[in-house]
DOFI-903188 format. One line per 4 residues: their letters; for each residue x, y, z of C-alpha. Coordinates in steps of 0.02 Angstrom, whole numbers. Example, Ala and Ser with C-alpha at 12.3 -4.5 7.8 and 13.67 -1.06 7.14 Angstrom:
BEGIN
as> 615 -225 390 ~ 684 -53 357 .
//
This chain:
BEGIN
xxxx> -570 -827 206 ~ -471 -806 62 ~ -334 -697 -41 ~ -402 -606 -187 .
xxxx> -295 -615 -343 ~ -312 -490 -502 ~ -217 -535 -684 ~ -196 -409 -826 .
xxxx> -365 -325 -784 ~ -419 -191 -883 ~ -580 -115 -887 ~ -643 19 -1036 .
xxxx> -795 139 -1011 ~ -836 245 -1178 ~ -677 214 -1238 ~ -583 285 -1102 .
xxxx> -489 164 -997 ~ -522 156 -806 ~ -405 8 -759 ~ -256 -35 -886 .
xxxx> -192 -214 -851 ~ -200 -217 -669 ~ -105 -366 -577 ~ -81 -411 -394 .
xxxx> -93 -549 -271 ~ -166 -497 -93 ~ -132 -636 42 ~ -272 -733 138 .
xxxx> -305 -621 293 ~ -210 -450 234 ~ -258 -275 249 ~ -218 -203 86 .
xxxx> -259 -2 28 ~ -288 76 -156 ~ -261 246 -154 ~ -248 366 -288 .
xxxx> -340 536 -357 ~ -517 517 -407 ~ -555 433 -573 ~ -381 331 -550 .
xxxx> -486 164 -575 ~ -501 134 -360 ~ -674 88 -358 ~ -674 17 -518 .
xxxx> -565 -116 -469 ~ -663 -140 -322 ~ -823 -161 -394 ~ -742 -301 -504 .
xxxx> -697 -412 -395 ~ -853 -397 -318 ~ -951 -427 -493 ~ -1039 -271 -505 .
xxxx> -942 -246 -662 ~ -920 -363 -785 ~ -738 -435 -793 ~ -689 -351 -1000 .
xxxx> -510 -414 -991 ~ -411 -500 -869 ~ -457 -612 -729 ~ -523 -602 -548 .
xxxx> -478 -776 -414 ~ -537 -760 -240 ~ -430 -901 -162 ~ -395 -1035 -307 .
xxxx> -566 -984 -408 ~ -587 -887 -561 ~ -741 -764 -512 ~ -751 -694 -674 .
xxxx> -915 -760 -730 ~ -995 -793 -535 ~ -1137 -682 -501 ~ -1095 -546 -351 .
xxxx> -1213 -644 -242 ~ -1112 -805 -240 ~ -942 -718 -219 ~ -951 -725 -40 .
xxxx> -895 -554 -4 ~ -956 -398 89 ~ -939 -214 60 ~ -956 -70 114 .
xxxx> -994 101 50 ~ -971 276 69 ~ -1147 288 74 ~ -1202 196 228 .
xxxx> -1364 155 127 ~ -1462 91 297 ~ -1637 47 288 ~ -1703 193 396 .
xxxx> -1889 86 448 ~ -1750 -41 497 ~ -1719 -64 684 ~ -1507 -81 703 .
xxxx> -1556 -264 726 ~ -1663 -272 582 ~ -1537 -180 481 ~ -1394 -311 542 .
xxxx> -1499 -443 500 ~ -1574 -423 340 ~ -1430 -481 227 ~ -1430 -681 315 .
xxxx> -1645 -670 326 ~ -1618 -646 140 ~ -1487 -780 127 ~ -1592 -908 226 .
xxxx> -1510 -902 382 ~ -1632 -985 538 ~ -1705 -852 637 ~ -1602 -933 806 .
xxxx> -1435 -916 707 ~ -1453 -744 676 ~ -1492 -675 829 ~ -1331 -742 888 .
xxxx> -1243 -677 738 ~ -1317 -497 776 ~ -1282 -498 963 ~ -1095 -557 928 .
xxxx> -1060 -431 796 ~ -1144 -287 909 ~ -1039 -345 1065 ~ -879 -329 940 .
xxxx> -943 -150 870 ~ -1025 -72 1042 ~ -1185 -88 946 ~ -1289 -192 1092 .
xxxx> -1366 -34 1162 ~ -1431 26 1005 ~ -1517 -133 931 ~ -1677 -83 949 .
xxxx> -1650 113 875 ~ -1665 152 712 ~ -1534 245 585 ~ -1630 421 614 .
xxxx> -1581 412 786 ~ -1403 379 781 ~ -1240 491 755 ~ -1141 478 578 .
xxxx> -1012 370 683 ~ -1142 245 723 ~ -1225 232 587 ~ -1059 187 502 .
xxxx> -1018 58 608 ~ -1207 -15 582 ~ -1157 -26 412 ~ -993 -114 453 .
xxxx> -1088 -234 563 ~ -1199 -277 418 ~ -1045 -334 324 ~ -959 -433 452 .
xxxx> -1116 -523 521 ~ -1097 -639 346 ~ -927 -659 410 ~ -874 -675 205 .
xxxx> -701 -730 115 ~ -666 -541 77 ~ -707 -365 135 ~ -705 -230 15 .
xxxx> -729 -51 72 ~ -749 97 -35 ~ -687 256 65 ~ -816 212 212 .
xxxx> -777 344 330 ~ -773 496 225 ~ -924 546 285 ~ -855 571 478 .
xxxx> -787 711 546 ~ -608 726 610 ~ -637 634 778 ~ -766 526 722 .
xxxx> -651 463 570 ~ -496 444 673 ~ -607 344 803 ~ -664 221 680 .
xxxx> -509 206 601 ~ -427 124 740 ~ -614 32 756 ~ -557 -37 619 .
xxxx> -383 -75 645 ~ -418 -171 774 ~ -574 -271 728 ~ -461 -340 560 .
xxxx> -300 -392 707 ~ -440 -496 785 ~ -544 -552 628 ~ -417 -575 499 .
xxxx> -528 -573 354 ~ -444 -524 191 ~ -465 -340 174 ~ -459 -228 2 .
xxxx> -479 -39 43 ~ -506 120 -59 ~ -456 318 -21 ~ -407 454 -35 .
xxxx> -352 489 138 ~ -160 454 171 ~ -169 429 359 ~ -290 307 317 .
xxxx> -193 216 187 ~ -21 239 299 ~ -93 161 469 ~ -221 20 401 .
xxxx> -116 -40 259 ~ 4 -198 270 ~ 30 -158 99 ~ -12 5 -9 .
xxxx> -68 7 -199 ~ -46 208 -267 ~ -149 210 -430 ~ -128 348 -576 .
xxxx> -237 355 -747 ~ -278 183 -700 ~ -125 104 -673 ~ -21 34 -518 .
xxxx> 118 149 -484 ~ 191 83 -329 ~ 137 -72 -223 ~ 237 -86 -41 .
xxxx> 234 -50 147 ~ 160 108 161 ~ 323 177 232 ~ 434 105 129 .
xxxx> 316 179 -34 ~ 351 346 78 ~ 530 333 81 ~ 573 258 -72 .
xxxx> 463 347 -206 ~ 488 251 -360 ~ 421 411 -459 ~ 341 587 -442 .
xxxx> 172 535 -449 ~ 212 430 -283 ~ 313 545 -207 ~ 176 697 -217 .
xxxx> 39 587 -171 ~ 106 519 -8 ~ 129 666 129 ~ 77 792 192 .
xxxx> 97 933 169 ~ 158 847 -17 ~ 353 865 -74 ~ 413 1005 -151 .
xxxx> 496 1014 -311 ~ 635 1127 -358 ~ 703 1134 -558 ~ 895 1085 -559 .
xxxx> 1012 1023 -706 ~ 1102 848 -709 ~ 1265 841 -784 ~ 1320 670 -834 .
xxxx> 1368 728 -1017 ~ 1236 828 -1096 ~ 1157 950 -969 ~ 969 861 -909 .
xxxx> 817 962 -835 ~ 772 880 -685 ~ 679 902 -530 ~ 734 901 -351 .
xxxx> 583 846 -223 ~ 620 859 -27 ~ 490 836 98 ~ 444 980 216 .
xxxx> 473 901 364 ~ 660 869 297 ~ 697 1041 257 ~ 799 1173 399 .
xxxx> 739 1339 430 ~ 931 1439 455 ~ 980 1620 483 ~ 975 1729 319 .
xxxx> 1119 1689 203 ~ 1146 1508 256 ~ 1094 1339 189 ~ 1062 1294 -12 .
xxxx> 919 1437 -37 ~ 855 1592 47 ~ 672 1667 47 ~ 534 1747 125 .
xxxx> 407 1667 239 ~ 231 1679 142 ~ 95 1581 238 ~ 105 1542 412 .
xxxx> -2 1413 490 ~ 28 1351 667 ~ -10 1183 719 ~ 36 1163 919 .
xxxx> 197 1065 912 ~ 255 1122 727 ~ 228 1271 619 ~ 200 1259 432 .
xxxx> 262 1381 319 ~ 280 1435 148 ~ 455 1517 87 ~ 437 1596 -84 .
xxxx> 609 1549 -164 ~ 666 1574 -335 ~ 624 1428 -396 ~ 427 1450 -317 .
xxxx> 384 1420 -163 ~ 421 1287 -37 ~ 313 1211 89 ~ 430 1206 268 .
xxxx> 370 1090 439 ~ 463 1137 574 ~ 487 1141 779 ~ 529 1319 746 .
xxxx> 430 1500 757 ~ 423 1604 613 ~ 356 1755 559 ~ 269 1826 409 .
xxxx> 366 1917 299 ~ 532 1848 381 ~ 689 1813 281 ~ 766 1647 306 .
xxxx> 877 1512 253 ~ 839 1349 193 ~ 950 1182 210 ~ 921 1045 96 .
xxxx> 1014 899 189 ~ 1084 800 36 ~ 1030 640 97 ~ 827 691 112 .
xxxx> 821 740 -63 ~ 744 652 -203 ~ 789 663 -402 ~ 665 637 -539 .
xxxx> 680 655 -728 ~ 555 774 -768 ~ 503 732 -927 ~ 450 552 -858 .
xxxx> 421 578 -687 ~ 552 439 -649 ~ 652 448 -487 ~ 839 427 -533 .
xxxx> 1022 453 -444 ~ 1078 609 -418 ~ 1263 587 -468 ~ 1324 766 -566 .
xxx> 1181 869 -487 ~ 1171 1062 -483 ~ 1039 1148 -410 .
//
């Protein structure tokens, strides 16, 4: 195994820029997560370190050694796609296989690589179908398999379960989860998804226009936005933001962002702001729902019932709210505030 290190990458494709100066240092044996909005430079930076794209600036070290001019097959790492991209005249063993027949491995040695990896992924049943005749969630894991039986330095997966449904995705999450607590290989992972990113990540990367915007716990990046861009990413349903005024001297716009989980639904004519309930969507053990306020609308998640077209009060406990300069999206203190 080994830690993957990036310096002052930056990658350029017809003149636009996909990754601008990109640094971090990921630990031998952590499970780290990029996450940001499509065309944020995710699977750019992923495909770097794995040499599928030439390194333009910048440089790439898995453990102590510069990668940037080893070819991908000498890198010693696996990934995995979105696309599950299984040979379908493949058997599951075949398909499990074929990466270490390629590589040389002795017939004897992979056998026992195949039947240890399909112990670990419930996959010993199925060795003998082929990818037509499995579900999405075992295909997926077939493709997993495929990657681990090389057992490399580094994994890198590139949003491998978007694909899955709801079940099947939560399922092989914790798949997941649980094969890196036994395996500690050194894990880089792209999405979207911010369950995924919150419960796999030791530590969370949020990308924007190809940049690192935050790099933390996941929960601490959740509490402790360090701008807008964070702070609306991370959440769900995402923070509202309310225009306000600071008033240290000269009078600054501003915005106010407070999650919806943090806001209080009160009786007409108490708390900060008062409106009228828009959208209603139950969920079994909270109720979402949208207040149109003056300042827009506001997205509430609360314990309580509400109705359509009901007129309630909003609390804004002081201490959930967050304070960002709205011209550059920078979280700051909230000292002279007036909403």
């Amino acid at each position: 195994m080994a830690g993957v290190t990036l310096e002052q990458v930056t990658q350029t494709f017809a003149q636009q820029v996909a990754v601008a100066g990109v640094s971090f240092h990921i630990p031998d044996g952590q499970f780290w997560v990029l996450m940001g909005p499509s065309g944020c430079g995710k699977s750019t930076i992923l495909r770097t370190i794995a040499g599928l794209i030439p390194v333009q600036t910048g440089r790439v070290f898995l453990g102590e050694r510069c990668v940037n001019q080893v070819p991908p097959q000498e890198r010693d790492v696996a990934m995995v796609f979105q696309n599950y991209a299984l040979y379908p005249h493949f058997t599951v063993a075949e398909n499990l296989a074929f990466g270490l027949k390629m590589r040389g491995v002795p017939h004897p040695e992979r056998q026992k690589r195949v039947q240890w990896v399909a112990e670990l992924l419930g996959l010993t049943h199925l060795l003998r179908q082929k990818p037509g005749q499995l579900s999405g969630g075992q295909q997926q894991r077939v493709a997993l398999g495929r990657a681990m039986v090389r057992s490399p330095q580094v994994f890198l997966m590139d949003e491998p379960l978007s694909n899955l449904d709801s079940r099947l995705r939560d399922q092989t999450r914790a798949e997941l989860k649980r094969l890196h607590q036994q395996l500690h290989i050194t894990t880089l992972y792209v999405t979207h998804d911010q369950t995924e990113a919150m419960t796999l990540a030791d530590q969370l990367v949020v990308m924007h226009q190809g940049q690192i915007q935050q790099l933390g716990p996941p929960q601490e990046l959740y509490a402790q936005p360090l701008n807008k861009t964070v702070a609306s990413f991370l959440g769900n349903p995402p923070m509202n933001f309310l225009p306000a005024w600071l008033f240290p001297g000269l009078p600054t716009e501003i915005e106010v962002g407070i999650r919806p989980e943090a806001i209080e639904i009160t009786a007409p004519g108490t708390g900060q702001l008062q409106g009228q309930v828009i959208v209603v969507e139950p969920l079994g053990d909270v109720t979402l729902g949208q207040v149109q306020v003056n300042g827009g609308e506001l997205w509430v998640k609360t314990p309580k019932s509400v109705s359509l077209g009901e007129t309630v009060g909003l609390a804004l406990p002081v201490n959930q709210r967050y304070y960002f300069c709205t011209r550059t999206g920078q979280r700051i203190a909230e000292a002279g505030l007036k909403l």
